[in-house]
ZAFI-546576 format. One record per residue (C-alpha): residue number from 0; residue in one letter; x, y, z. Coordinates in Angstrom, 1 decimal. Last residue first. Layout:
REM ZAFI-546576
+-----+-----+--------+--------+--------+
|   n | res |      x |      y |      z |
+-----+-----+--------+--------+--------+
| NUM |   A |      X |      Y |      Z |
...
+-----+-----+--------+--------+--------+
REM end
This chain:
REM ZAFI-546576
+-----+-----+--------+--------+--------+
|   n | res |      x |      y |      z |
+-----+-----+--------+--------+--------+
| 166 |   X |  -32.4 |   -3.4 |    1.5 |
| 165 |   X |  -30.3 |   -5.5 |    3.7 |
| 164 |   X |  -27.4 |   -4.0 |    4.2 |
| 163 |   X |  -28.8 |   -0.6 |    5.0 |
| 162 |   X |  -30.3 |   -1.9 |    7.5 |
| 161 |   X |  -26.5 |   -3.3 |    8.7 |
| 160 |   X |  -25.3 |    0.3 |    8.5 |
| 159 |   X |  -27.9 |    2.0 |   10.4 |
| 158 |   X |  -27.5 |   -0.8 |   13.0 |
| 157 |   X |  -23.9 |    0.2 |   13.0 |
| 156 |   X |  -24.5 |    3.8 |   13.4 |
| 155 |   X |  -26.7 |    3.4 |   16.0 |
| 154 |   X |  -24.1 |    1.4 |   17.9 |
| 153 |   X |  -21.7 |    3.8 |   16.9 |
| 152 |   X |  -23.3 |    6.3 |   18.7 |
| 151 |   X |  -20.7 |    9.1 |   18.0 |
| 150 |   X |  -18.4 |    7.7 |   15.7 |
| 149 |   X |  -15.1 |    5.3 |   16.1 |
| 148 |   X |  -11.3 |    5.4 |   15.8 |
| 147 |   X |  -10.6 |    1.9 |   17.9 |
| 146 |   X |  -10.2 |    1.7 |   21.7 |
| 145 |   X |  -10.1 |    5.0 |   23.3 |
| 144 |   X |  -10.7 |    6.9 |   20.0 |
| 143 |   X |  -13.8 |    8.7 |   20.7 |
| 142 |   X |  -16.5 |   10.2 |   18.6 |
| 141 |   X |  -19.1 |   11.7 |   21.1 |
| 140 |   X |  -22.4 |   10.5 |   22.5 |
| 139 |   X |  -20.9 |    7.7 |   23.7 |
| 138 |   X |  -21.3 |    3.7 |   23.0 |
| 137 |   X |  -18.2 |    2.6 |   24.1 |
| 136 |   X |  -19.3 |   -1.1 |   25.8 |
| 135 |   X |  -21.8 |   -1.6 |   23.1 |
| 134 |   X |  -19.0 |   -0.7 |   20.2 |
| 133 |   X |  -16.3 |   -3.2 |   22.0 |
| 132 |   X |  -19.3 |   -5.8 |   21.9 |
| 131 |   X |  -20.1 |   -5.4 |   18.0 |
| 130 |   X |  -15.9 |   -5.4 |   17.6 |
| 129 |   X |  -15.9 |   -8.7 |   19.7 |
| 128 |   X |  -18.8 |  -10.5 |   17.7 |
| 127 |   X |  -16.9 |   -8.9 |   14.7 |
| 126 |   X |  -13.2 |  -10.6 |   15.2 |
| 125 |   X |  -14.9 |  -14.1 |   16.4 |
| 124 |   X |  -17.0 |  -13.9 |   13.0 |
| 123 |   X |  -13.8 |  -13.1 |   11.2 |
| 122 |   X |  -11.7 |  -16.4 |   13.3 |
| 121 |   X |  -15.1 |  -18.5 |   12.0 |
| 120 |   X |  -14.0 |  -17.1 |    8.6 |
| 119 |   X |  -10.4 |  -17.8 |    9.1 |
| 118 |   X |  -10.9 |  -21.6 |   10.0 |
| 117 |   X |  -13.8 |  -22.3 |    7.3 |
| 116 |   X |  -10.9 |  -21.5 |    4.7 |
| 115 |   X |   -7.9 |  -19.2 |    2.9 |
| 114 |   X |   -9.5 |  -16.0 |    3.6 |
| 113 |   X |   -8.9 |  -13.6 |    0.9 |
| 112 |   X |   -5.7 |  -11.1 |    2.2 |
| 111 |   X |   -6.1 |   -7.6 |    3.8 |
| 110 |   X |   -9.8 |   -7.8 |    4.5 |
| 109 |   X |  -12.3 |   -5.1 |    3.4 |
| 108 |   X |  -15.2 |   -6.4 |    4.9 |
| 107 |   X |  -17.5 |   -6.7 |    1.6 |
| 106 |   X |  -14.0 |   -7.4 |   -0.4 |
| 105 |   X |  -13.1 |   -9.9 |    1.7 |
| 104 |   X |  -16.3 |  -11.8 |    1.9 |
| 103 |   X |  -16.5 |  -11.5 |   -1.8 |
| 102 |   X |  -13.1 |  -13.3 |   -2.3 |
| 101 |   X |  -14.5 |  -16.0 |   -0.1 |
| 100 |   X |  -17.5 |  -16.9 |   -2.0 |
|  99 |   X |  -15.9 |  -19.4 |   -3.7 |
|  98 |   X |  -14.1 |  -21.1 |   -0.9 |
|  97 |   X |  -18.0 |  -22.2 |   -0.2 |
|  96 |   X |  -17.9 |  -24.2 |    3.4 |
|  95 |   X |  -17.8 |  -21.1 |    5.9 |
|  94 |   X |  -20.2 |  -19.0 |    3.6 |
|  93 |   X |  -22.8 |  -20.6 |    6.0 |
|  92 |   X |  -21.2 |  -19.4 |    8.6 |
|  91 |   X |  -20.9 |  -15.9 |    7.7 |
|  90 |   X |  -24.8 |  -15.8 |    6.3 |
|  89 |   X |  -25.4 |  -17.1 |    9.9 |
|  88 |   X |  -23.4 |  -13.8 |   11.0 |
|  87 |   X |  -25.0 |  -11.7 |    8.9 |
|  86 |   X |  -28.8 |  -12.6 |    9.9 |
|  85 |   X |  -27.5 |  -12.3 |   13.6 |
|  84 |   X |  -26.9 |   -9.4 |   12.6 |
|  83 |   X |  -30.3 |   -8.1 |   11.1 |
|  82 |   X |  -31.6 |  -10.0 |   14.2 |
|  81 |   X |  -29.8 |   -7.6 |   16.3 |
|  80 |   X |  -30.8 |   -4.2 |   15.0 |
|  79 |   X |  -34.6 |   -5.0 |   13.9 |
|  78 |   X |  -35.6 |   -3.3 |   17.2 |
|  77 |   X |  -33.1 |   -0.2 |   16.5 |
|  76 |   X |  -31.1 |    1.5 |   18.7 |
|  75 |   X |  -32.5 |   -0.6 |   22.1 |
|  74 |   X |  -32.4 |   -3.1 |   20.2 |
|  73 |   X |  -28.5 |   -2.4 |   19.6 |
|  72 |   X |  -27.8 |   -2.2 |   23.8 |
|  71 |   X |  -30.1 |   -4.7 |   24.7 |
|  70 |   X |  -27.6 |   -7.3 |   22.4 |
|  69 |   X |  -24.7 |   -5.8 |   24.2 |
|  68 |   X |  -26.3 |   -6.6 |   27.6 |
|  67 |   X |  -26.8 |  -10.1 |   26.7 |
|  66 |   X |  -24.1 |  -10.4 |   25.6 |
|  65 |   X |  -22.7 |   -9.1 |   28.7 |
|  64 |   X |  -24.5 |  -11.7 |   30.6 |
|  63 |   X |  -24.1 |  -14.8 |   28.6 |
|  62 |   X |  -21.9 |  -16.4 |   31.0 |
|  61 |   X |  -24.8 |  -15.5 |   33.4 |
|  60 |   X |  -22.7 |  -14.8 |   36.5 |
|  59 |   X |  -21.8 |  -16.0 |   40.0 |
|  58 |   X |  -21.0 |  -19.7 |   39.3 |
|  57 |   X |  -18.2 |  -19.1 |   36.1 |
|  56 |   X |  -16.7 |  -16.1 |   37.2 |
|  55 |   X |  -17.7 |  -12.5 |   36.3 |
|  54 |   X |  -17.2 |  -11.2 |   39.9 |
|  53 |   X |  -14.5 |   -8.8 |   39.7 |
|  52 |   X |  -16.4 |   -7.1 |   37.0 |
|  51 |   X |  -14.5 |   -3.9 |   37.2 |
|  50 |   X |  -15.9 |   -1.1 |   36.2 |
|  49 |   X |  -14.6 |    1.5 |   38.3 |
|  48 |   X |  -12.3 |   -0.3 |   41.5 |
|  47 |   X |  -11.2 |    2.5 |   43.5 |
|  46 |   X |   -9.3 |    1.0 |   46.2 |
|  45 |   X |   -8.6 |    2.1 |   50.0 |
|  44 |   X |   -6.2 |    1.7 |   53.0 |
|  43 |   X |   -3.4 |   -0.2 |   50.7 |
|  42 |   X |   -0.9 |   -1.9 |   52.8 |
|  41 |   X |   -2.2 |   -3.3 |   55.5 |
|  40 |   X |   -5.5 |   -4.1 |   53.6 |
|  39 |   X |   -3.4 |   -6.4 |   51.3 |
|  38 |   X |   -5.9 |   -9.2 |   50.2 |
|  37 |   X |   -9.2 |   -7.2 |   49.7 |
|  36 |   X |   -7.8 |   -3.9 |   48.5 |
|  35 |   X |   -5.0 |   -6.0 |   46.0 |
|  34 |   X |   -8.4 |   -7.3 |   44.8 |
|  33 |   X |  -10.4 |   -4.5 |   44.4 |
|  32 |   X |   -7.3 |   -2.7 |   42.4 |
|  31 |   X |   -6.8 |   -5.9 |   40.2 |
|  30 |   X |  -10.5 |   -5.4 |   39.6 |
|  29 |   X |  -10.1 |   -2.3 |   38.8 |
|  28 |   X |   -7.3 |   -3.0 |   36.1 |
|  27 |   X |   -8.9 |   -5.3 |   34.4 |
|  26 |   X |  -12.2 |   -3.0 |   34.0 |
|  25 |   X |  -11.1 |    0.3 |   35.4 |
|  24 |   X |   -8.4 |    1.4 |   38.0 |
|  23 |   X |   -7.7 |    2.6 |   41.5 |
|  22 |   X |   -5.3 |    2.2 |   44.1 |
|  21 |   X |   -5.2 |    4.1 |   47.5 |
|  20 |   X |   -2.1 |    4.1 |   49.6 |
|  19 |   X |   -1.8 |    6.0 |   53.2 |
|  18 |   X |    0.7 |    7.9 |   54.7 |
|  17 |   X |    2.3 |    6.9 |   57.6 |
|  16 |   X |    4.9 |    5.1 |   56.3 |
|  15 |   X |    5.9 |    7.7 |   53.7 |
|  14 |   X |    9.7 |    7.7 |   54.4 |
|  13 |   X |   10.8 |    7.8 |   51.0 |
|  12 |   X |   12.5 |    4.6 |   51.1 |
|  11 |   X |   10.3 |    3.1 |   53.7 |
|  10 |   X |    7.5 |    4.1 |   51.5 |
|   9 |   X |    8.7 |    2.8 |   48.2 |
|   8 |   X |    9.8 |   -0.3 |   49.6 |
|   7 |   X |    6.5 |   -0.9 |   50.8 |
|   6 |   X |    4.6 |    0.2 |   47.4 |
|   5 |   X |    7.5 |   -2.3 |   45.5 |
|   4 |   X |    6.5 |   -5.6 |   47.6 |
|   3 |   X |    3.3 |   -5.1 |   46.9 |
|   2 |   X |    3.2 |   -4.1 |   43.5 |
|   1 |   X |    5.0 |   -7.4 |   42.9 |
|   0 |   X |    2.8 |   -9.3 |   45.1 |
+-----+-----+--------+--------+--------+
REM end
């Protein structure tokens, strides 16, 4: 309502009443955009919502969707991709319980500080489920920085990495 609010002061102010307002943004920002579209017609005539999942709600979507998605995305790079992962992440959880092997798991991912129990390596896991989704979602041909400093492909690159692992 805030944006609201300031868009009609804006135009009265600048006398730009007649003129009309589109908004537009991507992901959580597009869906404000839809939404702002659908409730406030009278004030904004159009809305550019790019990638914006204004419908990922429990009911209308797989919760599992875009994991699902994710998952396509590394088979798609390498058939062995995601189970080599999944592989990681079960050796994650079972290192959950041995304090021992903590130091290892530190050096391996290059952690500031040893983990100091089962809590911080479940909060790892949590980290590198959402970096292996971040990579699906900006998986270009090009090294980018939008999110993090990454390669081109670095879904490929990543299932390169995790053979590599393993032999």
């Amino acid at each position: 309502m805030d944006y609201v609010e300031f868009m009609l002061d804006f135009k009265v102010k600048h006398n730009l009443q007649d003129r009309a307002v589109i908004v537009g943004g991507g992901s959580y920002g597009g869906m404000l955009s839809a939404w702002l579209r659908m409730k406030y017609p009278h004030v904004f005539a159009g809305a550019l919502a790019a990638s914006a999942p204004i419908l990922f709600f429990d009911g209308y979507v797989d919760p599992n969707a875009y994991d699902d998605i994710a998952t396509n995305d590394f088979r798609k790079a390498d058939e062995q991709c995601p189970t080599l992962i999944k592989a990681g992440f079960d050796q994650l959880l079972d290192l959950r319980g041995q304090p021992n092997a903590y130091p290892e798991v530190a050096k391996i991912f290059n952690l500031c500080a040893v983990p100091k129990g089962p809590v911080e390596i479940e909060s790892l896991i949590g980290t590198l489920n959402g970096s292996l989704g971040t990579m699906a979602m900006v998986d270009y041909p090009y090294p980018t920085s939008f999110v993090e400093p990454l390669p081109a492909w670095p879904v490929n690159v990543s299932c390169s990495e995790a053979k590599k692992a393993y032999e």
